[in-house]
C-alpha positions in Angstrom: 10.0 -30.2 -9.8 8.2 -28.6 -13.1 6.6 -25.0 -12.5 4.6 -22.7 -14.3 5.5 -18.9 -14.4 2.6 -16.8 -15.2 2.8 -13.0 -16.1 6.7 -13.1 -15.8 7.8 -9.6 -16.2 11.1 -9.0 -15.8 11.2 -12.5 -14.1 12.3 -11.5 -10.6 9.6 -14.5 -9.2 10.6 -16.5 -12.0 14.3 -16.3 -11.1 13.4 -17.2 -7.4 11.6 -20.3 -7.8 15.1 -21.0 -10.6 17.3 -20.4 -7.2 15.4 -22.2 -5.3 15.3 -25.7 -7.9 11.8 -25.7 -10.0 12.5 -26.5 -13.2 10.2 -23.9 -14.9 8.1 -25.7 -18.1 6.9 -22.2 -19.5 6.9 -19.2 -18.8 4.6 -17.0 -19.9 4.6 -13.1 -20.5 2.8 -11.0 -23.1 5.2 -7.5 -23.3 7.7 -7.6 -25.9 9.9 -5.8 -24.3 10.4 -7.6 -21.2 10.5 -10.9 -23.8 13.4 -9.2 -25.9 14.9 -8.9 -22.3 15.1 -12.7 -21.5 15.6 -13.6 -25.4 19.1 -11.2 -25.0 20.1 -12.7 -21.9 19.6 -16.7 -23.2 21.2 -15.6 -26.7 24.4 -14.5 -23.8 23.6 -17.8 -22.1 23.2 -16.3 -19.0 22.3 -19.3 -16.7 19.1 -17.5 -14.8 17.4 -17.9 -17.9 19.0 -19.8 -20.4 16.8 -22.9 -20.5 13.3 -21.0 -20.1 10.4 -22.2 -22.4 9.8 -18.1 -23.0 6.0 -17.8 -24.3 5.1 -14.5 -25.4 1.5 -14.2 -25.5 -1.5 -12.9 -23.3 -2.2 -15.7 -20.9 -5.9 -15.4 -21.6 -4.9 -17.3 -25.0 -2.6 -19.8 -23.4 -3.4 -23.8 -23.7 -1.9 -25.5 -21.1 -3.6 -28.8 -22.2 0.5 -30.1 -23.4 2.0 -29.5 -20.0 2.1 -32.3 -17.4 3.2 -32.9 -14.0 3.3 -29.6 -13.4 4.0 -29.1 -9.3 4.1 -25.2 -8.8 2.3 -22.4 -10.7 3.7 -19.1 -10.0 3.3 -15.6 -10.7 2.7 -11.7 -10.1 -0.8 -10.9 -11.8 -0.8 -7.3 -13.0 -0.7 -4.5 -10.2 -1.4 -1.5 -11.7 -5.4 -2.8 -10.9 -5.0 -2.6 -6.9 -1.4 -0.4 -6.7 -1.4 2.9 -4.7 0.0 5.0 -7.3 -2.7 3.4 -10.1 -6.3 4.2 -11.1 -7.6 1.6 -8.3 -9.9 0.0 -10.9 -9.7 -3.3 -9.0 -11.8 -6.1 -10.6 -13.2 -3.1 -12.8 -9.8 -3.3 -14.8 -9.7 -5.3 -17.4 -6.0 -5.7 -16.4 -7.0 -7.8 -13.5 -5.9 -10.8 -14.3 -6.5 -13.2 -11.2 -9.1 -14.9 -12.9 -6.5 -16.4 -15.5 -4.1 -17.4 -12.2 -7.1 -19.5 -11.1 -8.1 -21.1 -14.5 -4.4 -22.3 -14.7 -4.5 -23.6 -11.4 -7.8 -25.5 -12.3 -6.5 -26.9 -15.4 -2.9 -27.5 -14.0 -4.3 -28.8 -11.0 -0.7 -28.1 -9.2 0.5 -29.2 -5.8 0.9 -25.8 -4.8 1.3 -22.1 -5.6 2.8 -19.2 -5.1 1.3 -15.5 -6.7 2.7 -11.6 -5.8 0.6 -8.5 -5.4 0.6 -5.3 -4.2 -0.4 -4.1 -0.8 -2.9 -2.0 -2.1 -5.1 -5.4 -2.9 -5.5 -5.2 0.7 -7.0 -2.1 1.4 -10.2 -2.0 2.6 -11.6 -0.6 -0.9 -10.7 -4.2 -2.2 -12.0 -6.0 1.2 -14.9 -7.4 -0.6 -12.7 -8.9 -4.0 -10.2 -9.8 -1.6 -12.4 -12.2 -0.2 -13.2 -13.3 -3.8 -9.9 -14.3 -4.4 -9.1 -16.7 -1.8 -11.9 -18.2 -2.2 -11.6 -18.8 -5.7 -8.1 -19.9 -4.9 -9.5 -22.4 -2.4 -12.1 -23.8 -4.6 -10.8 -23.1 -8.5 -13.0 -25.7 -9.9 -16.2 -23.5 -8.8 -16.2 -21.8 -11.9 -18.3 -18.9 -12.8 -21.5 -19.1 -14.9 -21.1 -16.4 -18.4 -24.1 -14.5 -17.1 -23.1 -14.2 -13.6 -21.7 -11.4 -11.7 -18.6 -11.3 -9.5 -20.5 -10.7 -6.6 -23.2 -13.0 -7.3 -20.2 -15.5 -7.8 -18.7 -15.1 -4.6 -22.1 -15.3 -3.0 -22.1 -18.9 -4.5 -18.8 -19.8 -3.5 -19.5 -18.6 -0.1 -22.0 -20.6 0.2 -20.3 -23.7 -1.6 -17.6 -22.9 1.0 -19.2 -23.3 4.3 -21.2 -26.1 3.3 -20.9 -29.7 5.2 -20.7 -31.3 1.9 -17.1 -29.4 0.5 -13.8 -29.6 1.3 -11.5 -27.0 0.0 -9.0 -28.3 -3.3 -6.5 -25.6 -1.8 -5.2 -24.7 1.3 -4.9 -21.1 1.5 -2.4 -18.6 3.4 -1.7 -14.7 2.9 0.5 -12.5 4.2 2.0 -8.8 3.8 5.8 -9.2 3.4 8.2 -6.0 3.8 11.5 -7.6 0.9 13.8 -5.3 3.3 12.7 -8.2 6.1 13.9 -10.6 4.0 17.9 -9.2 2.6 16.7 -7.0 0.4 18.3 -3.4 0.2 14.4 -1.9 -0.4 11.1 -1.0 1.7 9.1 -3.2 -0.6 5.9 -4.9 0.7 4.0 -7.2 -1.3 1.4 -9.4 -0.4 2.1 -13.2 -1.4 -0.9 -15.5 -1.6 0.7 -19.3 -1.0 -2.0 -23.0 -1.5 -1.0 -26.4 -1.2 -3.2 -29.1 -2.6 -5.5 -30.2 0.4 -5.6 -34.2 -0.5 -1.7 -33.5 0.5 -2.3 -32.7 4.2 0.8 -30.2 4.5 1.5 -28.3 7.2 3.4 -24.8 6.3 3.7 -21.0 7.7 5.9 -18.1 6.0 9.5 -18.1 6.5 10.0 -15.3 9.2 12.5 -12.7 7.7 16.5 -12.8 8.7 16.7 -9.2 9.0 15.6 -5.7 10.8 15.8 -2.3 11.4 16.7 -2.4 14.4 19.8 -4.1 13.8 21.2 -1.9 10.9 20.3 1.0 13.9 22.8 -1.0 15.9 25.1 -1.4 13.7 25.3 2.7 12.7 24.6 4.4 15.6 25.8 1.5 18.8 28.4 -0.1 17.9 29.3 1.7 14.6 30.3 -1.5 12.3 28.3 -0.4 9.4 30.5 2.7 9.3 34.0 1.3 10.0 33.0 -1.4 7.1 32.2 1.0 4.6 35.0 3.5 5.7 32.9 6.8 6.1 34.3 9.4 7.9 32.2 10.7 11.0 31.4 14.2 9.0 30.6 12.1 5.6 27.4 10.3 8.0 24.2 11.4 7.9 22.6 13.8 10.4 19.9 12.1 12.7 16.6 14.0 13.6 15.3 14.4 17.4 13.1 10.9 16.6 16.1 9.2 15.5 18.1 10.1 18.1 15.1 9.1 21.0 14.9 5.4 19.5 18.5 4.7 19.2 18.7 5.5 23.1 15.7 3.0 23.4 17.3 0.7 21.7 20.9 1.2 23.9 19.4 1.5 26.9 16.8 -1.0 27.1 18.7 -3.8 24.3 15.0 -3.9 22.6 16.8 -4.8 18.9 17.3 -8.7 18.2 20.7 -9.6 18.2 19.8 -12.6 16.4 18.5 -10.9 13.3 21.1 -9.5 10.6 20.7 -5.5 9.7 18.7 -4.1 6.8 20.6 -4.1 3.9 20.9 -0.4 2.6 22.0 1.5 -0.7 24.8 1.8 0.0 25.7 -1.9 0.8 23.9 -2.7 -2.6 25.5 -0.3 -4.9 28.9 1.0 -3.3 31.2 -0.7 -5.1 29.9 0.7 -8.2 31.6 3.8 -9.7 29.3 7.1 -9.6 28.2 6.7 -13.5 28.3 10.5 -13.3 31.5 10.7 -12.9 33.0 8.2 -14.7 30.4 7.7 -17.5 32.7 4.9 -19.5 32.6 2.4 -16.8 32.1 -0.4 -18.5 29.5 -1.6 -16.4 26.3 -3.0 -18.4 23.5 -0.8 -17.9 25.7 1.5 -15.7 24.9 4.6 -17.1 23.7 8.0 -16.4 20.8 9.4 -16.8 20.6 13.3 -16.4 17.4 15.5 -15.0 16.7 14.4 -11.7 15.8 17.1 -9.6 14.1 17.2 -6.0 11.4 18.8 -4.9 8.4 18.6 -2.1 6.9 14.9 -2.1 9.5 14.3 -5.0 13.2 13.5 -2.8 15.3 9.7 -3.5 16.0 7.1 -1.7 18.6 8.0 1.2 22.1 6.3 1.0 22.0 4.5 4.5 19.0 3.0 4.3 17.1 0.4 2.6 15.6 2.1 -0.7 12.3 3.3 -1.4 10.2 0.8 -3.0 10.9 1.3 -6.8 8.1 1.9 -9.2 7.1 1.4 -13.0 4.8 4.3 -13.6 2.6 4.2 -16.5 4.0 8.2 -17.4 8.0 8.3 -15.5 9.2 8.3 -12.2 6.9 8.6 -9.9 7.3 10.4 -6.8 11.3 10.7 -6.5 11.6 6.9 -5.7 13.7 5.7 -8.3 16.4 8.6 -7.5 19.5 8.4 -5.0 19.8 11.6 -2.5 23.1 11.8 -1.7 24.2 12.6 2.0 25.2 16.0 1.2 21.6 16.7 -0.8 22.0 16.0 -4.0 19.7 13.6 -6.0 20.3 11.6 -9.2 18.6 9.1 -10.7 19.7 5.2 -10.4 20.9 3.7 -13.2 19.8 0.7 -13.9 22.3 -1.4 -13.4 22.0 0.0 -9.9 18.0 -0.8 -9.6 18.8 -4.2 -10.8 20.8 -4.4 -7.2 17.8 -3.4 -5.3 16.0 -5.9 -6.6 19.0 -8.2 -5.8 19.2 -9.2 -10.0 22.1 -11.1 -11.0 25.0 -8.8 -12.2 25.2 -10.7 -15.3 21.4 -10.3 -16.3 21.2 -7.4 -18.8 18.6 -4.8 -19.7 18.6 -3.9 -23.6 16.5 -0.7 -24.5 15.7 2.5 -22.8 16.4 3.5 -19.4 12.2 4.1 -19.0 11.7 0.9 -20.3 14.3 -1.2 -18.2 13.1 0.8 -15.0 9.7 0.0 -15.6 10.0 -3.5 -15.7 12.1 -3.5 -12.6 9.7 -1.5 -10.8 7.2 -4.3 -11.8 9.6 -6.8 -10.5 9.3 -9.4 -7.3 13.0 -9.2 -5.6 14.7 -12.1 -6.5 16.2 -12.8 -2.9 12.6 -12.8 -1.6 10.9 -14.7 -4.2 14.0 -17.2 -3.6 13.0 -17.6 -0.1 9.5 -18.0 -0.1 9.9 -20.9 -2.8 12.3 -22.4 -1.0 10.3 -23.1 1.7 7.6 -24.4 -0.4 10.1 -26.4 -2.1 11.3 -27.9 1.0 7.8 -28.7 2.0 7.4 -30.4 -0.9 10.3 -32.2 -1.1 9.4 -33.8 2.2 5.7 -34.8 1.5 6.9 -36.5 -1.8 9.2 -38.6 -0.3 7.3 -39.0 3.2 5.6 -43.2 3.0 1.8 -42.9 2.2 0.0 -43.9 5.2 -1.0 -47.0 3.5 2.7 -48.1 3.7 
């Protein structure tokens, strides 16, 4: 199945919907240095990218009158618009880039897709251009006119949409995502807008997540696998707090975890078997290398060892906040290499990041997790699959 990979990045999304068997016919991504990225890795012929029709160019310039039968279009459109940690410009940002993620579904005319945001496009700040989005995603062919507002736009559409006389071209579903839910060794939630073709007739929900917090609980503090498996001593374990120590009795006394669910993945399970790059700074581990200066202060502390990380962030000027930083059980911080970030975004081992530290962490702070991108297009893939080869009802 071909797909479409809008504003790539470092291709976390783009690597999913690889995993998960769509045969990507461009991809598309305007920063050089996230291009030199993929170019290095296909001149290595590492297999995650190697075939990838790389465009670099700003998708506002894009023709995608030569591509055919395309079945997904993909993408993250820019954050830094709606993100917590930004300017919260919203539609006022000229970085907002929605608009170009509904032109190519309008001109692809796809049987489905799949786009990545921030939770901050949900705040109640955005309530009003959230609305504008979905229903430009449900009707993409409703253009707008050159002279006309957003708002009057979406007054339009809202009209156009609860008329008698429409049906909607897309299907529409939303919903907020937590990656750590989902395998990945990071608090990360996103908010993933998913559309199937209506003339299709599918019916699909969000794949529930595999994994919870209440089980990796369980597993430290119940039953004490998570310890034995990692071989830390009983003074080497973190100290719980009064709260901590109140819900793990809930938890043994009244059996409220699911047993069926797998634990939270945590630093530690991601990056143990990697060698402290301050300590052994020849490693020979690509992009395994340390990087001096972190220091921890109030509202600036890393991500703790036995638990899921923080989510990572780009940051237009650094690290922001102390996220991208370990804190070691004993109180010390450092920063993760990247090499070690790569792993909390659950990147390939083999996938490389040529050029500055700042540079590589700020396109995996930009990055969808590959393991959660994988699962949400396989599902769609699956859906898919199915309809295509389901007997029309004239049959």
């Amino acid at each position: 199945m071909r797909s479409v990979e809008l504003f790539a990045g470092a291709g976390g999304l783009a690597m999913g919907m690889s995993n998960a068997g769509f045969q990507h016919a461009a991809v598309l991504e305007w920063n050089h240095g996230a291009c030199e990225a993929f170019r290095e890795n296909q001149r290595q012929h590492i297999p995650s990218v190697e075939r990838w029709p790389l465009y670099e160019t700003d998708v506002k310039e894009f023709d995608y009158g030569n591509l055919k039968d395309i079945i997904v279009v993909s993408g993250g459109p820019p954050c830094q618009p709606f993100s917590l940690g930004g300017k919260h410009g919203g539609f006022l940002d000229k970085r907002d880039m929605f608009p170009e993620a509904v032109r190519a579904i309008r001109e692809l005319q796809p049987k489905a897709f799949i786009f990545e945001n921030v939770k901050g496009l949900m705040r109640e700040t955005f309530s009003d251009y959230f609305e504008y989005i979905l229903l430009q995603l449900v009707h993409p062919s409703f253009t707008r006119h050159k002279t006309e507002s957003w708002e009057e736009h979406r007054g339009r559409l809202e009209r156009h949409h609860t008329s008698r006389l429409t049906r909607a071209e897309y299907n529409v579903v939303f919903r907020l995502l937590n990656a750590a839910d989902y395998g990945v060794p990071q608090r990360r939630e996103r908010v993933f807008f998913v559309g199937f073709r209506s003339d299709l007739g599918v019916e699909w929900s969000f794949p529930d997540g595999d994994y919870s917090e209440n089980a990796l609980l369980s597993s430290q503090w119940i039953s004490g696998e998570y310890w034995e498996r990692h071989q830390v001593a009983k003074r080497e374990r973190p100290k719980l707090t009064d709260r901590q120590l109140g819900r793990i009795e809930r938890l043994q006394g009244d059996y409220l975890f699911d047993t069926a669910k797998l634990p939270w993945q945590t630093v530690r399970d991601a990056i143990g078997d990697l060698p402290d790059p301050e300590k052994r700074q020849r490693n020979g581990i690509s992009n395994h290398v340390f990087n001096p200066g972190a220091r921890s202060y109030t509202g600036h502390t890393g991500s703790p060892l036995d638990e899921p990380a923080k989510t990572l962030k780009a940051g237009d000027h650094g690290v922001p906040g102390g996220e991208n930083m370990l804190s070691r059980v004993d109180g010390s911080v450092r920063y993760f290499t990247v090499r070690e970030a790569a792993r909390l975004q659950t990147f390939p081992d083999d996938y490389t990041f040529p050029g500055p530290w700042t540079e590589a962490m700020r396109q995996l702070g930009n990055a969808v997790p590959v393991r959660l991108a994988e699962t949400v297009a396989r599902s769609v893939a699956a859906t898919l699959r199915a309809k295509m080869k389901a007997p029309s009802r004239g049959n």
